[in-house]
One Martini backbone bead per residue (centre of mass of N, CA, C, O) as a GRO file, in nm:
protein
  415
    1UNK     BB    1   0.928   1.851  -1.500
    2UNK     BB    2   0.793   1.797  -1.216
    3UNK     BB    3   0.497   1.786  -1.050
    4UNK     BB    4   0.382   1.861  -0.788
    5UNK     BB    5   0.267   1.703  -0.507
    6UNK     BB    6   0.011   1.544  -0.335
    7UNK     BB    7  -0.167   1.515  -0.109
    8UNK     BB    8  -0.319   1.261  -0.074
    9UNK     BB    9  -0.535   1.079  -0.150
   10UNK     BB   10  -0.821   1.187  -0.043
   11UNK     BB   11  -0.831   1.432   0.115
   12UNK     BB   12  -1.100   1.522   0.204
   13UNK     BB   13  -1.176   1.348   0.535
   14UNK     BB   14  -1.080   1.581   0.669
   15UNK     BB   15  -0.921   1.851   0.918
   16UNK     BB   16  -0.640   1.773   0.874
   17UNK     BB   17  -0.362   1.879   0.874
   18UNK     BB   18  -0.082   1.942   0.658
   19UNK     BB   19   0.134   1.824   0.917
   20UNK     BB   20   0.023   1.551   0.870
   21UNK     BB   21   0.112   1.208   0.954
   22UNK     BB   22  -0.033   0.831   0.912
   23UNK     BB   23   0.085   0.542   1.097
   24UNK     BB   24   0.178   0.223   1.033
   25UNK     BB   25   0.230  -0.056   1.259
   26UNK     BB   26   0.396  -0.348   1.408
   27UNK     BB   27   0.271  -0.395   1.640
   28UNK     BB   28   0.305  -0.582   1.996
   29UNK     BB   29   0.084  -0.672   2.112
   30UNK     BB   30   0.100  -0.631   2.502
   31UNK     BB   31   0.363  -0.467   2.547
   32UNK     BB   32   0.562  -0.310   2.708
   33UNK     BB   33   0.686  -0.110   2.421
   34UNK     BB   34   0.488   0.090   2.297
   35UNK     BB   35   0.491   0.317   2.077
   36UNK     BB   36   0.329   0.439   2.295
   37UNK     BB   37   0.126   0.559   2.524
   38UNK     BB   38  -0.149   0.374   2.460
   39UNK     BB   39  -0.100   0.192   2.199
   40UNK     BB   40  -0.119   0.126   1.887
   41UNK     BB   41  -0.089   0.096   1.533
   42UNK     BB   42  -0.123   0.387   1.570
   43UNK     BB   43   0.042   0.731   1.427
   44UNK     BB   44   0.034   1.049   1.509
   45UNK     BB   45   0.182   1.295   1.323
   46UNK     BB   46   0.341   1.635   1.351
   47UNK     BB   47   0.489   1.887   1.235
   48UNK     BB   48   0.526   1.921   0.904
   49UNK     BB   49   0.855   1.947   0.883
   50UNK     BB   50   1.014   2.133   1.121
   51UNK     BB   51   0.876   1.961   1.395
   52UNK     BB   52   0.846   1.641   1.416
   53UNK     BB   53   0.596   1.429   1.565
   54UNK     BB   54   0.459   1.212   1.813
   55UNK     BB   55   0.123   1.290   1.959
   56UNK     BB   56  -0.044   0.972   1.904
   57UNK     BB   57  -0.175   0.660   2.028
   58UNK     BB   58  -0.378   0.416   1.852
   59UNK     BB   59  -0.554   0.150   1.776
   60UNK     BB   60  -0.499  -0.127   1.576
   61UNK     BB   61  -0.348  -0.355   1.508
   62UNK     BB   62  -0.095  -0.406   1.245
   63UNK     BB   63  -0.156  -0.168   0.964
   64UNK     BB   64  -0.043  -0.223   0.704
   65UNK     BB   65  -0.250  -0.095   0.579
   66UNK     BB   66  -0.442   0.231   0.405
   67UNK     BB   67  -0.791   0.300   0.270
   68UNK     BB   68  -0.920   0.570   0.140
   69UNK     BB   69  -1.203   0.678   0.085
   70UNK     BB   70  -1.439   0.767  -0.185
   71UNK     BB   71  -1.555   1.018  -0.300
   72UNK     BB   72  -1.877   1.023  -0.361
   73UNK     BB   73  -1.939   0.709  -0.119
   74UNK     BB   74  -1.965   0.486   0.076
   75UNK     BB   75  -1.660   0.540   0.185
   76UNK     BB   76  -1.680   0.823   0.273
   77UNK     BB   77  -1.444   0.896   0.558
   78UNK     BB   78  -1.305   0.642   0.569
   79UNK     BB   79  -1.060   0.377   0.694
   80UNK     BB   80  -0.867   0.093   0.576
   81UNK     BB   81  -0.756  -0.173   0.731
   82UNK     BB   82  -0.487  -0.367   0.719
   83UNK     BB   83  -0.406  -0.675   0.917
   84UNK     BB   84  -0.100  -0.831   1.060
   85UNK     BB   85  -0.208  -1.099   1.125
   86UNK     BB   86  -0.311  -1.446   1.178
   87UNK     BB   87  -0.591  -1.334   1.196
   88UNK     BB   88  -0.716  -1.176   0.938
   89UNK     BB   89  -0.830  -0.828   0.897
   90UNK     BB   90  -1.093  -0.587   0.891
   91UNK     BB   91  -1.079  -0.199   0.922
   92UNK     BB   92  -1.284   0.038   1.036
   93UNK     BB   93  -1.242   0.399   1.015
   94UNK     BB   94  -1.341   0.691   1.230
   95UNK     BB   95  -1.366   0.960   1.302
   96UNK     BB   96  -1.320   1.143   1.567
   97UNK     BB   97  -1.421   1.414   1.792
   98UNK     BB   98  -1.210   1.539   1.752
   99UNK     BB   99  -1.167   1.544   1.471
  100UNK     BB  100  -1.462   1.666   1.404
  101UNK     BB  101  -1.367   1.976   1.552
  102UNK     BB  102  -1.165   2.016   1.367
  103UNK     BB  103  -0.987   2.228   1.208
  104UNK     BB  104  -0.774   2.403   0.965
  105UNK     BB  105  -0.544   2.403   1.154
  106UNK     BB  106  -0.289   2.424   1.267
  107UNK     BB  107  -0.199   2.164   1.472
  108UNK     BB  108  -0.491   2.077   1.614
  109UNK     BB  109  -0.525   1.770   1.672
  110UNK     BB  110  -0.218   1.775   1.815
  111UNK     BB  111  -0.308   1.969   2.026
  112UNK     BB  112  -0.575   1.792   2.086
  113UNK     BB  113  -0.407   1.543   2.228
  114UNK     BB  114  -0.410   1.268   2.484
  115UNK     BB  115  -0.228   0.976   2.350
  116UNK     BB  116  -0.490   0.826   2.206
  117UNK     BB  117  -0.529   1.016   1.927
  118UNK     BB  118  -0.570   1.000   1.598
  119UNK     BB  119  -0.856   1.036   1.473
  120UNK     BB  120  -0.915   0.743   1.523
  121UNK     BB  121  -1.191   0.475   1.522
  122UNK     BB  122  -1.309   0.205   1.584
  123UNK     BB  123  -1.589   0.030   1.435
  124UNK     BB  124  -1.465  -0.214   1.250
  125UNK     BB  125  -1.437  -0.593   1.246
  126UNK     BB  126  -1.319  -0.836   0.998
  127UNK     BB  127  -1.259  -1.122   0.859
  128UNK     BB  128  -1.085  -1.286   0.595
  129UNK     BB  129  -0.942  -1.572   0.655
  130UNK     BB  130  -0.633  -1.542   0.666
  131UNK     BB  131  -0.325  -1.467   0.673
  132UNK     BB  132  -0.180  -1.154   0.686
  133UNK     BB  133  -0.305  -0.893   0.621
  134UNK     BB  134  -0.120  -0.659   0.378
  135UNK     BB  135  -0.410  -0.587   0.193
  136UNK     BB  136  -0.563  -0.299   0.006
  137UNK     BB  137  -0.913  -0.219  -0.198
  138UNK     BB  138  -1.083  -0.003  -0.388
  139UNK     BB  139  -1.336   0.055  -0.589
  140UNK     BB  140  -1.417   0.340  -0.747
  141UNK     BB  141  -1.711   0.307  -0.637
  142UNK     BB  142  -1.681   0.238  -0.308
  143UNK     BB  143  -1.864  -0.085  -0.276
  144UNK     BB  144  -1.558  -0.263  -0.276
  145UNK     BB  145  -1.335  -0.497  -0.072
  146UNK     BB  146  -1.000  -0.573  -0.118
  147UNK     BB  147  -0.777  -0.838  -0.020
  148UNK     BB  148  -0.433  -0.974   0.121
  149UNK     BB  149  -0.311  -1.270   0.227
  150UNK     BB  150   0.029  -1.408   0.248
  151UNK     BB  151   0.027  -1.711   0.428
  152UNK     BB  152  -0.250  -1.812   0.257
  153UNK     BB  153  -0.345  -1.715  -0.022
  154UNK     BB  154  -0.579  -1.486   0.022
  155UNK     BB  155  -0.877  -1.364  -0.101
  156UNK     BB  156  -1.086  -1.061  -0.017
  157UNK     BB  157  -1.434  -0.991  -0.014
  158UNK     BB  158  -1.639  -0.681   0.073
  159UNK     BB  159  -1.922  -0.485   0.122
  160UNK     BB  160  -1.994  -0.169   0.098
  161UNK     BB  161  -2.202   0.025   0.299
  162UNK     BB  162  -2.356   0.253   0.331
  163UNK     BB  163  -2.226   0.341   0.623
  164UNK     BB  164  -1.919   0.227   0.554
  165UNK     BB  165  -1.934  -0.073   0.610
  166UNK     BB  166  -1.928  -0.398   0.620
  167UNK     BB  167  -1.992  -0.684   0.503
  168UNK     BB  168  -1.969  -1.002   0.383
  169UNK     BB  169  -1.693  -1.201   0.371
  170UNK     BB  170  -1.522  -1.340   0.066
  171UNK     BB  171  -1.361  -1.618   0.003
  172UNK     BB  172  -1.001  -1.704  -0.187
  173UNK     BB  173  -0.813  -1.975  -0.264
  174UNK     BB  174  -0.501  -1.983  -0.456
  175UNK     BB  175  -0.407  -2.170  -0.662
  176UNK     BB  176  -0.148  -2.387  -0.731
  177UNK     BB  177   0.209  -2.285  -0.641
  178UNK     BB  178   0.545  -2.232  -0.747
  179UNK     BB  179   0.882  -2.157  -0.698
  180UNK     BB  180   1.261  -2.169  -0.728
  181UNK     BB  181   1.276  -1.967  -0.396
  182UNK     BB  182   1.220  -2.186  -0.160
  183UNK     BB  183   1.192  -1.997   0.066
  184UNK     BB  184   0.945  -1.822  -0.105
  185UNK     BB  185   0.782  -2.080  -0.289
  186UNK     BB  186   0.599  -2.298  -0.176
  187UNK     BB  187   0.373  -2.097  -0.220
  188UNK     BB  188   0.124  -1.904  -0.204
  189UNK     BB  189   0.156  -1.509  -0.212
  190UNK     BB  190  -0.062  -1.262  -0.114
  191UNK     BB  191   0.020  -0.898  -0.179
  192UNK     BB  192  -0.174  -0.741  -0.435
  193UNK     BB  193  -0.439  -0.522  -0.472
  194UNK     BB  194  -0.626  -0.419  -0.789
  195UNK     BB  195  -0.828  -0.207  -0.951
  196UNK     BB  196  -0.959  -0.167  -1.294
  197UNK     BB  197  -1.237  -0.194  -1.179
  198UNK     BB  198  -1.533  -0.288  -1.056
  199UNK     BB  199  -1.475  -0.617  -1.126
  200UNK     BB  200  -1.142  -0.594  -1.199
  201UNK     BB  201  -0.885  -0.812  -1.056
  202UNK     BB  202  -0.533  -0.792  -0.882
  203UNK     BB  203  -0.321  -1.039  -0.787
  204UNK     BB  204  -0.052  -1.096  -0.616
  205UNK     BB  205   0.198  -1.370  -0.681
  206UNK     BB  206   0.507  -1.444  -0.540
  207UNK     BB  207   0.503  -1.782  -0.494
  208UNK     BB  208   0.416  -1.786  -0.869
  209UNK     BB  209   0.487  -1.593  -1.062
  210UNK     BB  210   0.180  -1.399  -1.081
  211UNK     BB  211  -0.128  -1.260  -1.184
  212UNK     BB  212  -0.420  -1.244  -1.060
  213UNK     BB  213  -0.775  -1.247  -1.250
  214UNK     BB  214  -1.057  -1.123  -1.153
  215UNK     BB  215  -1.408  -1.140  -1.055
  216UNK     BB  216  -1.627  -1.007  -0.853
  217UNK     BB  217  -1.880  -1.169  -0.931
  218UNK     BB  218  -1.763  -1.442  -0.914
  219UNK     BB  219  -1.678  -1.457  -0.623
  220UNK     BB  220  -1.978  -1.435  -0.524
  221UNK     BB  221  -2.119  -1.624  -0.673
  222UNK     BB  222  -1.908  -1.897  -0.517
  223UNK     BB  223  -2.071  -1.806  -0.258
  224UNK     BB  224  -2.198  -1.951  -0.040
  225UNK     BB  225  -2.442  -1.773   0.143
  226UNK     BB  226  -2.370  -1.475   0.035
  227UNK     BB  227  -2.454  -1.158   0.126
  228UNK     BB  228  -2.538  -0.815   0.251
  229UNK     BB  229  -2.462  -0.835   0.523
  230UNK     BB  230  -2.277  -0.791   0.861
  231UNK     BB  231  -2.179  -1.017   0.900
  232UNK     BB  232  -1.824  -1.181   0.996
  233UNK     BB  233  -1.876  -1.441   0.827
  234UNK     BB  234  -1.655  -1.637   0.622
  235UNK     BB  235  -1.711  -1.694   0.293
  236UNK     BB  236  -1.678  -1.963   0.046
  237UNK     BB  237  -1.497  -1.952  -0.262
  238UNK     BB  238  -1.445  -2.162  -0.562
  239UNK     BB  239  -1.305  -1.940  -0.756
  240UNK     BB  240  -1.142  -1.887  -1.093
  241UNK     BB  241  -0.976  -1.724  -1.228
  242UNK     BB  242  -0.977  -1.522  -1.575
  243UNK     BB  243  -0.678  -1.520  -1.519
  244UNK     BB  244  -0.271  -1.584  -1.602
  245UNK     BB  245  -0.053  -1.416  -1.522
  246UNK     BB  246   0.309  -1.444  -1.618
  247UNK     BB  247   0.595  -1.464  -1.499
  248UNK     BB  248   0.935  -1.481  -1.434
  249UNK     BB  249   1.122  -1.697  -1.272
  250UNK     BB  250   1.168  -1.505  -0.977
  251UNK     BB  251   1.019  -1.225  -0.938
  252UNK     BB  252   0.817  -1.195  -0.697
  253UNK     BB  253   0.552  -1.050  -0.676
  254UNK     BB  254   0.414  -0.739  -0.487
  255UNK     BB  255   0.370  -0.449  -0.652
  256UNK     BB  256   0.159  -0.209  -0.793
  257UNK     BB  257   0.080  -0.005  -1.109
  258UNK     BB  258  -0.061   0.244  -1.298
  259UNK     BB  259   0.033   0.360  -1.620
  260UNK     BB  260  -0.012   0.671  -1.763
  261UNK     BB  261  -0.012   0.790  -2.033
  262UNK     BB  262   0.275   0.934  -2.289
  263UNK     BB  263   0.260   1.110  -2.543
  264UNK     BB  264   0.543   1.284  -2.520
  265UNK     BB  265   0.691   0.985  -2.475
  266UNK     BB  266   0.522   0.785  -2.667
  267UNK     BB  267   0.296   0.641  -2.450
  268UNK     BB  268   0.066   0.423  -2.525
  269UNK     BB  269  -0.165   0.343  -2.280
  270UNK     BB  270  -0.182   0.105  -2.073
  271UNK     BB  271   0.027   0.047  -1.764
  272UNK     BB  272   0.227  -0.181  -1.580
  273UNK     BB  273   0.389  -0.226  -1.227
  274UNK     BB  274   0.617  -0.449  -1.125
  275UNK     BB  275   0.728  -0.543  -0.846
  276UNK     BB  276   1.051  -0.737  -0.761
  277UNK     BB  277   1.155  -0.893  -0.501
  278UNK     BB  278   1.355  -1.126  -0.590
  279UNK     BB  279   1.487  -0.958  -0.875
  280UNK     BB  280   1.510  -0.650  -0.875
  281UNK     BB  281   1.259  -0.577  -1.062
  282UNK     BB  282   1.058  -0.358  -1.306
  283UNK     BB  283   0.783  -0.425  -1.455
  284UNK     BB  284   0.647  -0.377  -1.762
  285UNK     BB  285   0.310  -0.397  -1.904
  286UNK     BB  286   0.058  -0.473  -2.098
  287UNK     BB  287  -0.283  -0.484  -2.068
  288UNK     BB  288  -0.316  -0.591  -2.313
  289UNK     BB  289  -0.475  -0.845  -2.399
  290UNK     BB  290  -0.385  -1.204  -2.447
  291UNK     BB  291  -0.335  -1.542  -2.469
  292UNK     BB  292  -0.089  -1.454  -2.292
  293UNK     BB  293  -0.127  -1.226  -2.132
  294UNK     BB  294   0.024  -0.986  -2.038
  295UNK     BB  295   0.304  -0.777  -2.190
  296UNK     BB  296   0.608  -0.753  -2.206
  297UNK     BB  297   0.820  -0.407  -2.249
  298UNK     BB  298   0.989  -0.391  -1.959
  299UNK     BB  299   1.276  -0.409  -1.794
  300UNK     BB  300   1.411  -0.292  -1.448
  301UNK     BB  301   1.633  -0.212  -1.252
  302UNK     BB  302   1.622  -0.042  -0.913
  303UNK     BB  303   1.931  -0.083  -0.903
  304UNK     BB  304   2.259  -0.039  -0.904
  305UNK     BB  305   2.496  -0.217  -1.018
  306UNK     BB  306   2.722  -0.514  -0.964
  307UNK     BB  307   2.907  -0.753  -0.930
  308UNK     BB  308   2.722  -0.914  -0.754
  309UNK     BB  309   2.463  -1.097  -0.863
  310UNK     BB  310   2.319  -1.170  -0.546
  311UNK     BB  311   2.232  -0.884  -0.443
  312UNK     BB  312   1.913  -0.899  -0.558
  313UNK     BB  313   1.837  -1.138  -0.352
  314UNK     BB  314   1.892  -0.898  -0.093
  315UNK     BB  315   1.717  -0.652  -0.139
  316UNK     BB  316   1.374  -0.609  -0.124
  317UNK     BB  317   1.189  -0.491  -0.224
  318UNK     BB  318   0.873  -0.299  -0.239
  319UNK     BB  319   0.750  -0.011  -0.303
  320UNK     BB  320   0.542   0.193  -0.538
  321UNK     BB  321   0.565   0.520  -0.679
  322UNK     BB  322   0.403   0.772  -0.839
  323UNK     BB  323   0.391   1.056  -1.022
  324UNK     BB  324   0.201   1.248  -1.096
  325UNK     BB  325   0.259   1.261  -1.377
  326UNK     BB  326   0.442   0.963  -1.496
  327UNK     BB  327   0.731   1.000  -1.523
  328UNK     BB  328   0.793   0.860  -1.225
  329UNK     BB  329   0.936   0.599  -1.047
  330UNK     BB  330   0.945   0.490  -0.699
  331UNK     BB  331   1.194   0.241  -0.532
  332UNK     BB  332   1.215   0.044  -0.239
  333UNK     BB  333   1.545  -0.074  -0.116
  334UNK     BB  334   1.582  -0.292   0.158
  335UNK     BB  335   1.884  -0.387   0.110
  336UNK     BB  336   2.028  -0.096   0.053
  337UNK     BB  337   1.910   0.165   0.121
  338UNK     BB  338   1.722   0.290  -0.101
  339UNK     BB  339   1.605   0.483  -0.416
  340UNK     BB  340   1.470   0.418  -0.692
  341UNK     BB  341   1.463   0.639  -1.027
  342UNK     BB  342   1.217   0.604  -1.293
  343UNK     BB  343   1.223   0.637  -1.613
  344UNK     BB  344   0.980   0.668  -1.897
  345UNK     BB  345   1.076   0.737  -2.081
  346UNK     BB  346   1.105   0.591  -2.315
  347UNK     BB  347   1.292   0.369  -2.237
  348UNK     BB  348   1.309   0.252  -1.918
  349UNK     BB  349   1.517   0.426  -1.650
  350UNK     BB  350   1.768   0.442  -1.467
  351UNK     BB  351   1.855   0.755  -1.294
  352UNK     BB  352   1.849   0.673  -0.960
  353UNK     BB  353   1.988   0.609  -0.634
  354UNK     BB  354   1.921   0.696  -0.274
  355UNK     BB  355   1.888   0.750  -0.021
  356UNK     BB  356   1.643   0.687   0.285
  357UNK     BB  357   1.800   0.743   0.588
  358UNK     BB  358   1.798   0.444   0.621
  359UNK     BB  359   1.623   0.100   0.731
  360UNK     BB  360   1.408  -0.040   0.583
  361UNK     BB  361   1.216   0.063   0.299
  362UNK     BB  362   0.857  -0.039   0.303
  363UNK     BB  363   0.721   0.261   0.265
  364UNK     BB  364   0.600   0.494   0.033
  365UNK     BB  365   0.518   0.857   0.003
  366UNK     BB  366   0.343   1.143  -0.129
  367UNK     BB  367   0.393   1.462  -0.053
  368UNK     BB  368   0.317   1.806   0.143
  369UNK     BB  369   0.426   1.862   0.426
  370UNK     BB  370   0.406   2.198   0.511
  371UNK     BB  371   0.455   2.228   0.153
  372UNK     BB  372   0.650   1.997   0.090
  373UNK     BB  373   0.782   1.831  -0.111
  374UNK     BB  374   0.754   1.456  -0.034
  375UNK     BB  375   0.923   1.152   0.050
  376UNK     BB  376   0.789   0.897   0.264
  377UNK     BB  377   0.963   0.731   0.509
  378UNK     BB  378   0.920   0.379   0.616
  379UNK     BB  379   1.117   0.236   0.909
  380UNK     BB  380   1.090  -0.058   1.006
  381UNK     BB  381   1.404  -0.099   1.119
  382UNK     BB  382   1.452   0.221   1.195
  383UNK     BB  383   1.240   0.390   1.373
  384UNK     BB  384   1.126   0.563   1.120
  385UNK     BB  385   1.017   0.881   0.981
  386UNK     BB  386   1.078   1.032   0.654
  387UNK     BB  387   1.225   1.278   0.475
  388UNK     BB  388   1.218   1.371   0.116
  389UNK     BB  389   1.336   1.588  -0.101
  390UNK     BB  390   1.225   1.756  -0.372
  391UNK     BB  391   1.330   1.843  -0.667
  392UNK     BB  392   1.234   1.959  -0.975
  393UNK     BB  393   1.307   1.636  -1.057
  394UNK     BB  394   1.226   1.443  -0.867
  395UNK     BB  395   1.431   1.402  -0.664
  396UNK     BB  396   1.583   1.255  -0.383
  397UNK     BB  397   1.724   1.371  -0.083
  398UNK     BB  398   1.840   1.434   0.189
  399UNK     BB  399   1.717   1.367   0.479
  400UNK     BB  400   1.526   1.638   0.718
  401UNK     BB  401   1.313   1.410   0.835
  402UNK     BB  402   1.224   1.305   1.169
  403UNK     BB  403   1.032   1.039   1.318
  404UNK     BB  404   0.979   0.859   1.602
  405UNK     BB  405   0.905   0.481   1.506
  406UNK     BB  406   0.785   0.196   1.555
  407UNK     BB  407   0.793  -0.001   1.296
  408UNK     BB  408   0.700   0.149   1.046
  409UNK     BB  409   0.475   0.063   0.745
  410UNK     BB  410   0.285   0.327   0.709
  411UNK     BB  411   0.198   0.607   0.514
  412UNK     BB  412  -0.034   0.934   0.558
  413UNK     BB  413  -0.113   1.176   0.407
  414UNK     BB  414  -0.306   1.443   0.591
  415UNK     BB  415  -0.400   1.266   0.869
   0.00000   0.00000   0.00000
């Protein structure tokens, strides 16, 4: 039996309702038809799950991912964001006055809500050197942000300051590498950054199957010129990677996550999960290096096979989310519109798949808004945000709440 899911990490950055969920969307900068009256990037839904609402939009362009500061670092009460343009930045977000105000009442931030309060407000931009900036992570410290820009193969690191802003940041170029999937592999594209630790990060790299991994003192090191201060000037590192751990050809590597111990499981150590974009299958790799990098010790499909072999070439998951106890991976179908739901007890495998409520299901996050157990999924294609609840075995039932947003990319529970 699956434990209740917590509304999202590091929940503690200000007192907006438990039925508040924070959208970032890929709106197009100046159209006509903007997510809200006065919208940017962001729109704020709340009354979650019985009556969810949009009750608010404003913030940057395209905040195609958000990460919550780490408490008692000098990154908490901030929101970090990756703009997702063609001159790629990072966004810094602060509370806003509403939200500075608000109680933890139910509601309270939606109902002081003006149509463009979305309880964040930009407070810096840096440029990140690459192009469409799609992910970012923070360090545990809370003291370095690292980016991942897909169109340009660019990672970007810089520091957050005792303010939590950010300082002058460096850029690295990937290795020069291709797949077999030609449409998609013609060169470098990173697509998803996660910290081992202080020092070590890893970057999938979608369009040459590897994740590379760096020291990100080696890349301060080797970027000429690289300060302390929050210049936005992006300082160019010549660093090579410490690691470049290979997948088979044509996975696609997109998104990770961390997958911890499962003694009752009989799983020791840490291992890694790498959804495969273009193979549609799930890789667990063994994080114990060895001389040819992480081992791979188990592959398992996303989602229910059928005749077509060619089907898993057009489902193109996503986003990949662990169940609070560490027993269930749950991955976003987006070319099939399902969830496939991975039991990792013994050799890992699909034990469901479910549909997802709606068209393209971009981003999947955990939370309980309004206290009910909840996988929420953001439909892209769908302009739509979906609850879909959880049994007590964590499997997702049919879409029970739903909330119009054009284009919705990221979903930030508790916010």
């Amino acid at each position: 039996m699956m434990s209740t899911p917590a509304v999202g990490a590091g929940g503690s950055n200000g007192p907006a309702g438990a039925d508040a969920v924070l959208v970032g969307t890929f709106n197009t900068p100046g159209a006509d038809t903007p997510v809200l009256a006065n919208a940017g990037g962001l729109v704020h839904t709340a009354g979650w799950p019985d009556a969810p609402d949009a009750v608010a939009g404003a913030g940057p362009d395209a905040p195609s991912w958000l990460v919550r500061g780490r408490p008692g670092t000098p990154s908490a009460g901030r929101l970090y964001a990756a703009l997702h343009l063609p001159e790629g930045e990072i966004a810094v977000l602060s509370p806003s006055a509403a939200r500075a105000e608000a109680t933890a009442e139910v509601n309270a931030l939606g109902a002081a809500g003006s149509g463009n309060d979305v309880g964040w407000v930009t407070t810096q931009r840096v440029p990140t050197g690459g192009a469409n900036t799609c992910h970012a992570d923070l360090n545990p410290a809370g003291t370095w942000l690292a980016a991942a820009s897909y169109d340009s193969g660019t990672l970007t690191v810089a520091p957050v300051l005792e303010d939590g802003l950010v300082g002058q940041p460096v850029a690295v170029q990937a290795p020069d590498g291709s797949g077999p999937v030609a449409s998609r592999q013609e060169a470098p594209h990173l697509h998803f950054v996660l910290f081992l630790d202080d020092d070590r990060l890893l970057v999938t790299d979608l369009g040459a199957d590897r994740i590379l991994e760096y020291s990100l003192q080696d890349i301060v090191r080797n970027g000429a010129g690289a300060g302390p201060g929050n210049t936005p000037d992006v300082v160019e590192s010549d660093c090579t990677p410490s690691w470049t751990h290979l997948l088979p050809a044509g996975t696609g590597p997109r998104h990770l996550a961390l997958l911890p111990p499962l003694p009752e499981a009989g799983i020791e150590g840490r291992h890694l999960a790498v959804v495969g974009e273009l193979d549609s299958r799930l890789h667990v790799l063994d994080l114990d290096a060895t001389a040819e990098g992480f081992r791979e010790v188990a592959i398992v499909p996303t989602h229910a096979q059928d005749l077509d072999p060619g089907s898993a070439q057009d489902n193109l998951p996503s986003h990949l989310v662990l169940s609070p106890d560490g027993a269930l991976i749950y991955v976003a179908n987006r070319g099939r519109d399902t969830i496939g739901v991975i039991r990792r007890a013994g050799t890992p495998e699909l034990v469901a798949e479910v549909a997802c409520g709606g068209n393209w299901p971009r981003h999947i996050a955990l939370g309980h808004p309004g206290g009910a157990p909840t996988l929420l999924v953001a439909l892209e294609r769908g302009d739509a945000v979906v609850g879909l609840p959880l049994d007590a075995d964590g499997i997702p039932g049919e879409a029970q709440t739903r909330v119009a947003v054009q284009r919705p990319g990221f979903v930030l529970p508790g916010s």
